[in-house]
N, C-alpha and C positions, 0 to 999 in steps of 0.2 A: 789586358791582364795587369796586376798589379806586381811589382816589381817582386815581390817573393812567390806568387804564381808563375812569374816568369823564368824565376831559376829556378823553380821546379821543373818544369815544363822542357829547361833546354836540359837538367838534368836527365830526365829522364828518355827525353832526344838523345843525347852522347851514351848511355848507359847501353841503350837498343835493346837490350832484352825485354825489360820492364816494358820502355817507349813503344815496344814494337807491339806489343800482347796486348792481353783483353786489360792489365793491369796499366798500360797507359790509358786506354778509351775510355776505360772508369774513371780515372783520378780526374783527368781535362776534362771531361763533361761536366764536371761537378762547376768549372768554373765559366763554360763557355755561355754565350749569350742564347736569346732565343734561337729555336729551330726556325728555317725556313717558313712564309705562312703560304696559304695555297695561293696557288694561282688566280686573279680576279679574274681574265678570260681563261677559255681554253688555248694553250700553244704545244708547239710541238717539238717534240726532241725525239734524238737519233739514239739508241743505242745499240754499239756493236756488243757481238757475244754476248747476246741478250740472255742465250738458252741456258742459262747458269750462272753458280757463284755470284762473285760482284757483279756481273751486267744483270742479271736477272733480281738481284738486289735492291741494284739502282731504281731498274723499272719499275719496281714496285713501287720504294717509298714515292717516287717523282708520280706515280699514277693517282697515289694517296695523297696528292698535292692539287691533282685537277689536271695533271700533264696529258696530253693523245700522244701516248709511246709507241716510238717505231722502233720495232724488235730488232735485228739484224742477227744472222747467223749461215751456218752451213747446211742446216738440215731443216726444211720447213714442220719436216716430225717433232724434232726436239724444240722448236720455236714455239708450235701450238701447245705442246702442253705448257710450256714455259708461262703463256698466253694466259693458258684456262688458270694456271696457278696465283697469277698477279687478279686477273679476273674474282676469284675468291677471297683474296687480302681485299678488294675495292672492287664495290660490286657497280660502279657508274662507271666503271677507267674504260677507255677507248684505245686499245691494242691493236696496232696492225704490225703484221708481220712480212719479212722480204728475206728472203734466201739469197743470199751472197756470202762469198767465198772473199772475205778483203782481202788474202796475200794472193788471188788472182786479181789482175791489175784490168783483166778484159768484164771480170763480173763486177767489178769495182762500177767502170765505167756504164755498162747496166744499171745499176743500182742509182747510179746519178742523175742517166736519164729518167728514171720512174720519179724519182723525189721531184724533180726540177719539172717535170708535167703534173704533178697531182699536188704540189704543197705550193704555199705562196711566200712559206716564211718558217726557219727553224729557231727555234729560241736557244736552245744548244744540243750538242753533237760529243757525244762521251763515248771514247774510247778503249772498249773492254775488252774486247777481244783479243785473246793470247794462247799460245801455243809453245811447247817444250817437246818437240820430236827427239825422241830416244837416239835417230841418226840423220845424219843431214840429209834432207829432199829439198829438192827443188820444184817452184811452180812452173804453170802453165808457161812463164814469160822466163824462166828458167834460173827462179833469182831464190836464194836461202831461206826457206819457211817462215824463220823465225823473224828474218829480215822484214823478209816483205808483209808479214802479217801484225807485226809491231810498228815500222819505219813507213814503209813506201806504199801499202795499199793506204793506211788512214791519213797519209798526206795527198795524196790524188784523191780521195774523199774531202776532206776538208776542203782544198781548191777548188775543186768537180763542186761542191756545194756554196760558194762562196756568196753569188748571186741570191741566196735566200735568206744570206745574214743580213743584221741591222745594229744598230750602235748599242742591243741591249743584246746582243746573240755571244754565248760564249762558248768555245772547244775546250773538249779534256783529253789530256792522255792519262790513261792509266799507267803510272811507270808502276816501280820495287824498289824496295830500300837495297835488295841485293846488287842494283848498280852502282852502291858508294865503291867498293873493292874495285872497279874496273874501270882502267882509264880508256878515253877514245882511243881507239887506234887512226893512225893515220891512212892504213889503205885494210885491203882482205876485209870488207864487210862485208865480203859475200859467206867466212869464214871457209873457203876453198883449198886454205893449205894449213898445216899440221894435222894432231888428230882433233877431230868433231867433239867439242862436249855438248851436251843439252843447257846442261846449266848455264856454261859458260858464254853460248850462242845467245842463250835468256838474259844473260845479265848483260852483255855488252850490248843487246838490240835496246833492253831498257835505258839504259844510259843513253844510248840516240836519241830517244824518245823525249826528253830530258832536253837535251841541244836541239834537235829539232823544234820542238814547243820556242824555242828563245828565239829560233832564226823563223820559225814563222811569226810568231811576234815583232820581230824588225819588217817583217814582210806585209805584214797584213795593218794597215797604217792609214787605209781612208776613211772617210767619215763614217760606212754602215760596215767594217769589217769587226770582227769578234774580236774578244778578247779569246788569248790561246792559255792556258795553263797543264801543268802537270802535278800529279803529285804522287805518293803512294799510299798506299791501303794499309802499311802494316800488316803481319800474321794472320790471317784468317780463313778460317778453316770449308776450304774452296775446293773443286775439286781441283785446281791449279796447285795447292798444296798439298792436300791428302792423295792426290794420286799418282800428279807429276815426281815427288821428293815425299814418298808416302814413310823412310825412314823420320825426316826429319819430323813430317807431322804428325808421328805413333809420340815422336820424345816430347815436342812442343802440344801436344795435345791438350792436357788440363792448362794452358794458361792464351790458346790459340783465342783471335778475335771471333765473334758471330761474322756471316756476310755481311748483316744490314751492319756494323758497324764499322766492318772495310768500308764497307758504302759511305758511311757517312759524312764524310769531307767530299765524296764527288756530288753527291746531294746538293749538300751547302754549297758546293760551288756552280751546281747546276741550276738552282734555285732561287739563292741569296743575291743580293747588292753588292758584297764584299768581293767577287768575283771582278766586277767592271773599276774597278779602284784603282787596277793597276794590269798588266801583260806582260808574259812569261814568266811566271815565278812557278815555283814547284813547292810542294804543299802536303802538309801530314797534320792531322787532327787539327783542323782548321785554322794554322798559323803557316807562315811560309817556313821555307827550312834550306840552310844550306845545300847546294849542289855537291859539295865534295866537303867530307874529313880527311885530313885536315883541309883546314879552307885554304893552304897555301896549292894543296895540288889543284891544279888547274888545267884543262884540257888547252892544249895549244890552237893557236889562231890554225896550223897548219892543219889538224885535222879533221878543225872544224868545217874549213874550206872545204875538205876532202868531203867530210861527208853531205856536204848541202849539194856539193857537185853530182856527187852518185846518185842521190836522191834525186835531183833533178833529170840527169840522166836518163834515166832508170822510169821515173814518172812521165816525164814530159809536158811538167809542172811549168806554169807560165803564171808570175807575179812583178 
């Protein structure tokens, strides 16, 4: 970017209205470089919560690329039509589909074995899948929906898969801008004591998501491991927003993203070069972006321990 694109651009980052809506993804495209080109071989990539919004998003444009997409979801119903729909956007793309539950940590572990017999090698592993329970449930393994299906099922995924990466293979998490408001907590990531919000279970698991991405990039450090990233999608009109927080999306409506345009940075970072350049950064319309406003708050060393600990715990994550 050239230095007045630049204060634009963090402009309209600090602003968050503008940054966040279709009215940033227009203005920055006007300036960003080429799109992604297709892929020279066929490779293959992972996406959870394939069967909608941004995962089913993704899979399109990455299919429209040359990618063989592996859907991932809960419902092998709602994955096949997901399927037949990318299918019609790209009538050569190679969808396969696998039913898993990622905040069960036992179908998790399923889902690893089938990849780890049938693939030879993932190019990358994007993290879509997300959940906002109206009240707090618990999994199979008896740990906070929101938790385990943001934090701990896609990190036992990532490790479970480790063996298939190579020095060009990279991980996404899908965070939310809604995690800037919420600092780490030091303990209660199961959110087991006060009262349950939805929201609030959604924004601090994104925020993990966030820390986590950084400490698996301290983690993941030999010659064929991936690069890890995170970033947010910005506003768009998902059913994670229109149905999850369907007041907020009636108000934001005329100025909400498309999906492919939340897409669009997991894309470019699924696709592109500029992804292997660097590890653990978090990312919004194709530049990196602060962890925290202001950038004096900062998550303590104390909670960050806390949370790598739980998660390991919890996982049985061995790095």
């Amino acid at each position: 970017m050239t230095s007045v694109t630049s204060i634009l651009d963090n402009l309209l980052d600090r602003a968050v209205v503008p940054g966040y809506s279709r009215i940033g993804a227009t203005v920055r495209s006007r300036f960003w470089g080429a799109d992604p080109a297709p892929f020279p071989v066929p490779i293959d990539i992972v996406v959870t919560g394939g069967s909608s919004g941004l995962g089913a998003a993704t899979a399109t444009a990455l299919a429209k690329l040359g990618a063989r997409v592996h859907l991932v979801g809960r419902s092998t119903e709602r994955l096949e039509k997901s399927a037949g729909l990318i299918r019609q956007a790209a009538s050569e793309a190679t969808i396969v589909v696998h039913e898993c539950d990622v905040s069960d940590l036992d179908s998790v572990a399923r889902l690893v074995t089938d990849l780890t017999s049938e693939l030879t090698g993932i190019h990358a592993l994007v993290h879509c899948a997300g959940v906002m329970p109206p009240e707090r449930t618990v999994t199979a393994q008896g740990h906070e929906a929101a938790l385990a299906t943001h934090v701990l099922g896609p990190v036992a995924l990532t490790v479970g898969l480790r063996e298939l990466f190579d020095a060009g293979s990279r991980v996404i998490f899908v965070s939310s801008g809604g995690m800037y408001p919420v600092p780490l907590h030091t303990q209660d990531f199961e959110f087991s004591s006060g009262k349950y919000s939805a929201m609030t279970a959604y924004a601090r698991t994104k925020r993990m998501q966030v820390v986590v991405t950084e400490q698996l990039a301290e983690h993941l450090i030999e010659e064929n491991d991936p690069v890890v990233h995170s970033m947010h999608p910005g506003w768009a009109a998902t059913p994670g927003v229109t149905d999850s927080i369907p007041l907020f999306g009636n108000i934001m409506k005329p100025i909400l993203r498309s999906a492919e345009q939340g897409a669009d940075t997991i894309v470019w970072l699924a696709a592109g070069d500029e992804a292997l350049t660097c590890t653990g950064r978090f990312w919004h319309d194709r530049a990196t972006r602060p962890t925290h406003y202001p950038s004096w708050r900062k998550d303590s060393p104390q909670a960050r321990d806390s949370l790598w600990s739980k998660v390991v715990e919890a996982t049985s994550v061995e790095l």
